[in-house]
N, C-alpha and C positions, 0 to 999 in steps of 0.2 A: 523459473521465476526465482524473486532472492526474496526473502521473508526477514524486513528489517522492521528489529522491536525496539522499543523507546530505551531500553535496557545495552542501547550499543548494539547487541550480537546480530548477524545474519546469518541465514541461513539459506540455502536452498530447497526449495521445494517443487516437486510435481503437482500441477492441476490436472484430475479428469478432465475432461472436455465434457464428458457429459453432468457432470455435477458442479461445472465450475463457477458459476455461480453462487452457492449455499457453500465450496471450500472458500474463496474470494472473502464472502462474509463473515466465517467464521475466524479466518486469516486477521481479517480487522476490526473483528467485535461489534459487527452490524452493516448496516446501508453501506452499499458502496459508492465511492466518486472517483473519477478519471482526471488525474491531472498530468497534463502532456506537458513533459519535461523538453527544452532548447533541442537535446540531441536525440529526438525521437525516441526518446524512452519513456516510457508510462508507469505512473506512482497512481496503485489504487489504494483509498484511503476510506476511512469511518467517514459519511458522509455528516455525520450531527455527533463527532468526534470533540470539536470544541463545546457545542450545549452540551457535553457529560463530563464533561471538564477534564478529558485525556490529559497525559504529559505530553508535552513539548515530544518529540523527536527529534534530537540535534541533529543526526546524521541525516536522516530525510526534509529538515529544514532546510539544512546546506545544500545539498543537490538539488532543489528544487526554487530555492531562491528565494523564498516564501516560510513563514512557520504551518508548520505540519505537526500533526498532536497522535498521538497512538502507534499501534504497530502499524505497517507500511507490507505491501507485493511491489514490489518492480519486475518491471515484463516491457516484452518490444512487443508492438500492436499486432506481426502476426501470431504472437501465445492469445491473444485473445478472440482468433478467427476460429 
């Protein structure tokens, strides 16, 4: 998975599988949401990201076509089986 922060950088990162959920959330500073990116790739995101008034993510707005606010996981759907 790629760990892209409102600060530009990425990074890569391993999720357990067994914990991946609670790394997921703390990846993006709460709740998670699924958004299914055109070319089957999947942006999870702070679910109540805009109610806490995150920054913008330019890079993850871009890719995603849409504004996107805080840090970002990008992953292909089977990382998340």
């Amino acid at each position: 998975m790629k760990w892209i922060k409102t600060d530009g950088t990425i990074e890569e990162v391993a999720i357990d599988k067994e914990n991946s959920l609670k790394q997921m959330q703390d990846a993006v500073g709460g709740y998670i949401e699924l958004v299914r990116l055109t070319d089957d790739d999947i942006m999870i995101v702070n679910e109540e990201g805009l109610i806490f008034g995150l920054p913008v993510n330019e890079y993850a707005s871009k890719l995603a076509g849409q504004t996107i606010v805080g840090n970002v996981l990008m992953c292909k759907p089977k990382d998340l089986d």
